[in-house]
C-alpha positions, -999 to +999 in steps of 0.1 A: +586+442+605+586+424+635+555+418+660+557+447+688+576+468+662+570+504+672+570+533+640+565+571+644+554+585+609+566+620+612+550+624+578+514+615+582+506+654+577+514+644+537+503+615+537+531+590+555+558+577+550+547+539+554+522+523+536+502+509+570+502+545+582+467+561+589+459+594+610+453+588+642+449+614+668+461+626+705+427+606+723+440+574+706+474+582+694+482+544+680+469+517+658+482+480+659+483+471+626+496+437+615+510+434+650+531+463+644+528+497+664+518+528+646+516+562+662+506+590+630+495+617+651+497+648+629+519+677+635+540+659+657+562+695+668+537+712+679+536+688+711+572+698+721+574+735+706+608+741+723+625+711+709+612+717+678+620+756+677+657+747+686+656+723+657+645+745+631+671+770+642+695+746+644+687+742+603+681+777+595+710+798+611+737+783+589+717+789+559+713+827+575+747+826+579+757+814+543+733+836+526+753+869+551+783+857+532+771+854+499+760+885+498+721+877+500+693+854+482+695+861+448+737+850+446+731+821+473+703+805+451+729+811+417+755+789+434+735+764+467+717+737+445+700+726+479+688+760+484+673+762+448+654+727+457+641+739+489+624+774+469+587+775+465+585+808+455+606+834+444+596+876+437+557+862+440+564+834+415+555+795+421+587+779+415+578+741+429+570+721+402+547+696+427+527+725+445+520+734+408+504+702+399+486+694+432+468+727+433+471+733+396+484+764+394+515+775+367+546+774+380+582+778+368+614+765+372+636+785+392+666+777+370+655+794+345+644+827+366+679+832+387+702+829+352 
């Protein structure tokens, strides 16, 4: 990148999403690094809680609204890949495959629970 670059990791709270990126925090919110700008405070929403509240609902309602006319989870997660991805757990059971191996814990695949 260019000197006098600016970056915002949003993703610092799992670890970034650029290789330069280190926490920093709200007293000293950036880090010059390489002549580039980095600002990796963590949790970045809670800062501007109505901006991020209208954001998330912005993401959530059509999924409301899809799973209303699906006729609820358990046919929206047969036929909305996306919404199968996005599962962590389903009736109590571990269903993502990283979560499992981070914290190692048994999981399963959700494919194989919903058919």
């Amino acid at each position: 990148m260019k000197k006098g670059a600016v970056i915002i990791d949003v993703s610092i709270d799992t670890g970034g999403c650029f290789e330069t990126s280190e926490i920093t925090t709200h007293a000293k919110p950036t880090r010059e690094k390489f002549g580039v700008i980095h600002y990796a405070v963590p949790n970045i929403p809670s800062r501007y809680p109505k901006t991020a509240s209208i954001s998330i609902s912005n993401i959530f309602t059509p999924y409301l609204l899809k799973l209303g006319e699906d006729g609820g989870l358990e046919n929206s997660l047969r036929f909305d890949k996306g919404l199968r991805n996005g599962l962590y757990l389903y009736h109590g059971i571990l269903t993502n495959k990283s979560v499992g191996e981070w914290f190692d814990l048994q999981y399963s695949d959700i494919n194989f629970l919903i058919f």
